[in-house]
ZAMAR-974605 format. One record per atom (N, C-alpha, C): residue in one letter; chain; atom name; y, x, z. Coordinates in nm, 4 decimals, decimal comma. Layout:
r; c; a; yy; xx; zz
A; A; CA; Y; X; Z $
...
***
This chain:
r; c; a; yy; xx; zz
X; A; N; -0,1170; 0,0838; 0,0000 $
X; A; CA; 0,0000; 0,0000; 0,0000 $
X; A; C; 0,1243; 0,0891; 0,0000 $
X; A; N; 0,2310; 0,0604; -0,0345 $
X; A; CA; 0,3709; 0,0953; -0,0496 $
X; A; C; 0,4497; 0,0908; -0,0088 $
X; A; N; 0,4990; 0,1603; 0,0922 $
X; A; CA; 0,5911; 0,1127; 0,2179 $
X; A; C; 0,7523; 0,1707; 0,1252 $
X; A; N; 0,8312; 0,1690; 0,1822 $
X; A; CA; 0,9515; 0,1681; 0,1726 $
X; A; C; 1,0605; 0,2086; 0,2400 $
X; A; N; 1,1703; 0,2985; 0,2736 $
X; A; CA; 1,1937; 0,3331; 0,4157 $
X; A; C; 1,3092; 0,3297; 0,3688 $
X; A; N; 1,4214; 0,2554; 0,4711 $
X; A; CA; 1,5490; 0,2151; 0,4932 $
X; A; C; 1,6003; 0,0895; 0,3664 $
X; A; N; 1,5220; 0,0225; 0,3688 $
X; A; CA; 1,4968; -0,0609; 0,2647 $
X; A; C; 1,6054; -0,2436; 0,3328 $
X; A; N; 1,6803; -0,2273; 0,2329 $
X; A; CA; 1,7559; -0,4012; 0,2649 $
X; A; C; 1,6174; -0,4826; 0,2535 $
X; A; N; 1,6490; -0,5858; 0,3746 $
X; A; CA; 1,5694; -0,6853; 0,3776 $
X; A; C; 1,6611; -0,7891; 0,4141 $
X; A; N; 1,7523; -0,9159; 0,3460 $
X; A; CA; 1,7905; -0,9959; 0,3840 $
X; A; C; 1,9350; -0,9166; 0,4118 $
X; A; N; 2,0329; -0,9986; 0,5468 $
X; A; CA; 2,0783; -0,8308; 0,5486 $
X; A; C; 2,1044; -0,7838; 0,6785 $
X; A; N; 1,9948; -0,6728; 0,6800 $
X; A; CA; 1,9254; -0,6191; 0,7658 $
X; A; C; 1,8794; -0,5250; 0,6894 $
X; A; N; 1,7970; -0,3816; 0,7466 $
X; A; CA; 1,7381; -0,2871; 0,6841 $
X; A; C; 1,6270; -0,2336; 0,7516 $
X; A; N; 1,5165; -0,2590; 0,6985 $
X; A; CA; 1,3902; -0,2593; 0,7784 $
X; A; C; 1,3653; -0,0585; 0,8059 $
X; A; N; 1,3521; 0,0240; 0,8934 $
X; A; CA; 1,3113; 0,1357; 0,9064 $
X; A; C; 1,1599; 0,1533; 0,7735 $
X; A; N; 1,0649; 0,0693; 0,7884 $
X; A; CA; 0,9699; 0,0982; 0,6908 $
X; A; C; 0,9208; -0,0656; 0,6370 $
X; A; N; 0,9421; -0,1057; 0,4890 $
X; A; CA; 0,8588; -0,2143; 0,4826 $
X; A; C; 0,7926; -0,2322; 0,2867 $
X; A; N; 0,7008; -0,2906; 0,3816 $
X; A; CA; 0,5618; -0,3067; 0,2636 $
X; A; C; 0,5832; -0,4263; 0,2440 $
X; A; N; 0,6402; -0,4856; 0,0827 $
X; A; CA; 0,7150; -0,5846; 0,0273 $
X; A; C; 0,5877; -0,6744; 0,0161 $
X; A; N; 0,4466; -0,5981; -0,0195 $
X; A; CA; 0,3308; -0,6730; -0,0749 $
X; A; C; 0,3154; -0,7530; 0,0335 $
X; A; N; 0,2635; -0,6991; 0,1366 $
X; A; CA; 0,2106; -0,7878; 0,2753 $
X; A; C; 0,3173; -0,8362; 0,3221 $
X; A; N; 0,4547; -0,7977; 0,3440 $
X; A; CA; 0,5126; -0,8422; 0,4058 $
X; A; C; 0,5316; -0,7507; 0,6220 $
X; A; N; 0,5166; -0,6836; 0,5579 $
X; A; CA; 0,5037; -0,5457; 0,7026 $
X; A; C; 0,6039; -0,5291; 0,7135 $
X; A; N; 0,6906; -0,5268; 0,8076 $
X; A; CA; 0,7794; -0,4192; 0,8632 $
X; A; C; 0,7500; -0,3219; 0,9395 $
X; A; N; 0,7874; -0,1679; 0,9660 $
X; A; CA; 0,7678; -0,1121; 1,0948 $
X; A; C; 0,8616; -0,0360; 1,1320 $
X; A; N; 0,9254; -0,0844; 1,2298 $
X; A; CA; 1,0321; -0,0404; 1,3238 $
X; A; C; 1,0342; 0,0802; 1,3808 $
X; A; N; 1,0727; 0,2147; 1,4204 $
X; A; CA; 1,0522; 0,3290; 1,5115 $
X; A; C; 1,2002; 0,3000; 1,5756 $
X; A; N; 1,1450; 0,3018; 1,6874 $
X; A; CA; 1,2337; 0,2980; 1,8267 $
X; A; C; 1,2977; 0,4228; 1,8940 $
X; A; N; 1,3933; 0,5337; 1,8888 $
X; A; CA; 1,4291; 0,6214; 1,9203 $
X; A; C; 1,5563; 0,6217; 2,0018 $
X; A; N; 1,5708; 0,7473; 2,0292 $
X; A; CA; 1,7185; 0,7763; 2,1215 $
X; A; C; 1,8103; 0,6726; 2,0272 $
X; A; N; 1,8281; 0,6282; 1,9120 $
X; A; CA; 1,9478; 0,5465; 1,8892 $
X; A; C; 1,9457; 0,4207; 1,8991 $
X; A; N; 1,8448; 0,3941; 1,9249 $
X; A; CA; 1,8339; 0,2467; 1,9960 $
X; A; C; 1,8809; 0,2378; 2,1454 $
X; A; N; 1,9349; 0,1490; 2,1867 $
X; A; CA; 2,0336; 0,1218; 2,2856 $
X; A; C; 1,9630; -0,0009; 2,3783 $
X; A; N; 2,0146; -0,0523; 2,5189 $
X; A; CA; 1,9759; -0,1539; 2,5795 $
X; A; C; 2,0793; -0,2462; 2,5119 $
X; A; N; 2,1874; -0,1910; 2,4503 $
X; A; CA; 2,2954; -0,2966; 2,4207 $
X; A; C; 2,2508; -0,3566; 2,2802 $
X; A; N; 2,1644; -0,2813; 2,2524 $
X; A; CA; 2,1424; -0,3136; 2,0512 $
X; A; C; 2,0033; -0,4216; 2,1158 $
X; A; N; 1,9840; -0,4849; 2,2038 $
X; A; CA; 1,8188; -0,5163; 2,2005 $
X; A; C; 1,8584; -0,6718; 2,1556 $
X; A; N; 1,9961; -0,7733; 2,1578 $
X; A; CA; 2,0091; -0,8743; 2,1017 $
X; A; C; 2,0273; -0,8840; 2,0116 $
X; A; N; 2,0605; -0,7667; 1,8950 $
X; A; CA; 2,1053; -0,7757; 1,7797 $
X; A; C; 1,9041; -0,7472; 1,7334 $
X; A; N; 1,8302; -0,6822; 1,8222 $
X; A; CA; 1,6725; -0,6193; 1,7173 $
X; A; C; 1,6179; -0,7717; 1,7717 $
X; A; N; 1,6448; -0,8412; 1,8726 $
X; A; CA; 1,5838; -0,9973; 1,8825 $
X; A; C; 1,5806; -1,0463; 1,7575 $
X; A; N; 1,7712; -1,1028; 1,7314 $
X; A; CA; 1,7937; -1,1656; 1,6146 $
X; A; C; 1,7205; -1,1341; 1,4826 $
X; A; N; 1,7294; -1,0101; 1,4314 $
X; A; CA; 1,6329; -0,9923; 1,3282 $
X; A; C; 1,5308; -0,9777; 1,3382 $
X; A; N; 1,4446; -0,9363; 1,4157 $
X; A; CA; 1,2760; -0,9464; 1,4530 $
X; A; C; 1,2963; -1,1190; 1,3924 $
X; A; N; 1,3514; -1,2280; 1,4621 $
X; A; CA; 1,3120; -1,3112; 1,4647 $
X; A; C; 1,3377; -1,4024; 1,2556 $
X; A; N; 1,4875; -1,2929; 1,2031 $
X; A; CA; 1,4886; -1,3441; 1,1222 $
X; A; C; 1,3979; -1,3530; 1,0269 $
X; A; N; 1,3056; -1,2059; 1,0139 $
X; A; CA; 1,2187; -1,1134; 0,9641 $
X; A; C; 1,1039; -1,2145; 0,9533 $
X; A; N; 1,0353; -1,2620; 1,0506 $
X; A; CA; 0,9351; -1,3648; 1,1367 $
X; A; C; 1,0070; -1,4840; 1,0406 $
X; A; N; 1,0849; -1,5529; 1,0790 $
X; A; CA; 1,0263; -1,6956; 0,9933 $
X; A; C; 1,0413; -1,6826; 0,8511 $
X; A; N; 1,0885; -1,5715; 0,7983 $
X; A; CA; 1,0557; -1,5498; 0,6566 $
X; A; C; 0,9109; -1,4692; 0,6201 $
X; A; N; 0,8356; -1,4433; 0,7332 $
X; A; CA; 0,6844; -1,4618; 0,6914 $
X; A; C; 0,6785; -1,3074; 0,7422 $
X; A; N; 0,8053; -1,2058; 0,8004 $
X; A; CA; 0,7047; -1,0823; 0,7725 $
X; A; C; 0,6330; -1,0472; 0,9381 $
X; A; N; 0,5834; -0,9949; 0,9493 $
X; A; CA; 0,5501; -0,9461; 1,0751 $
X; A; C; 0,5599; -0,7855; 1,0983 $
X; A; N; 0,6582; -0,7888; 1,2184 $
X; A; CA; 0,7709; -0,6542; 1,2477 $
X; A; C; 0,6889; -0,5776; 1,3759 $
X; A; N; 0,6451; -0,4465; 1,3684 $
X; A; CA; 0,5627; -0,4003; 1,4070 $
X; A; C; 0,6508; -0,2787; 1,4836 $
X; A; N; 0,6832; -0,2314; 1,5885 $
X; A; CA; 0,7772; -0,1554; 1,6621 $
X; A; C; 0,6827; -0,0489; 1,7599 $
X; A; N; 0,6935; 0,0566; 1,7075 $
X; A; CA; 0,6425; 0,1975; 1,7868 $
X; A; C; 0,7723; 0,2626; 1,8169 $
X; A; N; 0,7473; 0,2746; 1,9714 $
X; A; CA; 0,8389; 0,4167; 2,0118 $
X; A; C; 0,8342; 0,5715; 1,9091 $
X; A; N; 0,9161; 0,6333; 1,9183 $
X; A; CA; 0,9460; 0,7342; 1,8410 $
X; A; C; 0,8335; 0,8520; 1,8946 $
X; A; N; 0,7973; 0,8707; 2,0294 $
X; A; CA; 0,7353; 0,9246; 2,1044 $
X; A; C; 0,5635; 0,8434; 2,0932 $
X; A; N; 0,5696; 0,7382; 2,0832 $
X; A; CA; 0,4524; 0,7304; 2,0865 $
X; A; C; 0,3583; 0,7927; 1,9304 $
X; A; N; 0,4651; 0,7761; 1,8029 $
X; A; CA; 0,4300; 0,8399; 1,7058 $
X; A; C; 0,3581; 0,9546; 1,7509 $
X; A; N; 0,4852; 1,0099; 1,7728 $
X; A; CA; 0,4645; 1,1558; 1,7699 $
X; A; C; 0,3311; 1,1873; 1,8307 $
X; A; N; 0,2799; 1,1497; 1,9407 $
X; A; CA; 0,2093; 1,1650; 2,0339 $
X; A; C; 0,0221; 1,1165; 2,0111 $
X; A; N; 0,0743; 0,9698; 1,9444 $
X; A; CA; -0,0371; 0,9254; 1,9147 $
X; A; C; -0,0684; 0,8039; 1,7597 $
X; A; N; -0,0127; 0,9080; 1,6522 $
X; A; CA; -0,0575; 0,8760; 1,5576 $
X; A; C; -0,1584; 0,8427; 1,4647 $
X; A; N; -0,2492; 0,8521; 1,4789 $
X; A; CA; -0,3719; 0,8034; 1,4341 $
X; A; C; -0,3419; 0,6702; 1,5034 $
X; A; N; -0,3295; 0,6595; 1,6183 $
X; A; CA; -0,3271; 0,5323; 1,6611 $
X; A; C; -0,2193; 0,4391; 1,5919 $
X; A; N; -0,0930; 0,4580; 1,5758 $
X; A; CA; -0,0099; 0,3919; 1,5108 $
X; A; C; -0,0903; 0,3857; 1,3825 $
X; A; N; -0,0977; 0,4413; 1,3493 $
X; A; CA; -0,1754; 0,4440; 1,1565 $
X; A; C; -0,2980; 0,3358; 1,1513 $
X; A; N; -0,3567; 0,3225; 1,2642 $
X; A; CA; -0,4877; 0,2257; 1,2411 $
X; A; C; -0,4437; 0,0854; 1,2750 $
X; A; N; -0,3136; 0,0638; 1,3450 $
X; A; CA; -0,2198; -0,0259; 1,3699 $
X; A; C; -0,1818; -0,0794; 1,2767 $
X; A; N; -0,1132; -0,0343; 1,1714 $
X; A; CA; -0,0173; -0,0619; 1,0843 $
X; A; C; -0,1962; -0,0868; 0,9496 $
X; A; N; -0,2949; -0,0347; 0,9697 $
X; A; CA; -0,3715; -0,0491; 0,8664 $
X; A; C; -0,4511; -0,2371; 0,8678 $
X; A; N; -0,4723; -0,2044; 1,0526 $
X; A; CA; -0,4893; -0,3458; 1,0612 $
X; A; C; -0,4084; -0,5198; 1,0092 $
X; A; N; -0,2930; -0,4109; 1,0312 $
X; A; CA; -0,1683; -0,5286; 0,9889 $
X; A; C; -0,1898; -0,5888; 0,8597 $
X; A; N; -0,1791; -0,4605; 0,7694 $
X; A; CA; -0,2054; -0,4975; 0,6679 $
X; A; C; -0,3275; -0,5502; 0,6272 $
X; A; N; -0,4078; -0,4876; 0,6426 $
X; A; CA; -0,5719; -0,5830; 0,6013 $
X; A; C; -0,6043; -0,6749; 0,6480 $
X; A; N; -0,4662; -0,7189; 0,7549 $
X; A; CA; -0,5165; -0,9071; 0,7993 $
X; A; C; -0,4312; -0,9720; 0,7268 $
X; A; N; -0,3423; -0,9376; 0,6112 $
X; A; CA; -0,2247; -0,9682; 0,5445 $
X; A; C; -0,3055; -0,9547; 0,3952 $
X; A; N; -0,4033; -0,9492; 0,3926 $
X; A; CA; -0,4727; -0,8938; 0,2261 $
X; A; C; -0,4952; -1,0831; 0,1753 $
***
């Protein structure tokens, strides 16, 4: 599948998204804020009733435990096939 990175969605800009399934995936880092968490509600939710499903890993957990994110994001998609 074909992901996409910093890609307009609506308007909003998804960190990574796979247009086929309909994936988003979010990475959560130092520039994410407690103050930004009503503005990532609003679009999580806009994202969601237009069908996609928004998938959010810490930046650290990447790093740390990738394979695991990767079998995450594989599941997503192959329940989206």
């Amino acid at each position: 599948m074909r992901f996409r990175r910093q890609e307009p969605v609506g308007p909003f800009i998804a960190d990574f998204v796979c247009l086929d399934r309909k994936v988003i995936v979010e990475t959560d880092g130092d520039t994410h804020s407690y103050d930004d968490h009503g503005h990532c509600e609003r679009r999580d939710r806009w994202f969601e009733t237009r069908g996609f499903t928004v998938l959010h890993f810490d930046d650290d957990y990447i790093y740390r435990q990738l394979p695991d994110a990767m079998e995450t994001i594989k599941a997503e998609l192959d329940a989206k096939a």
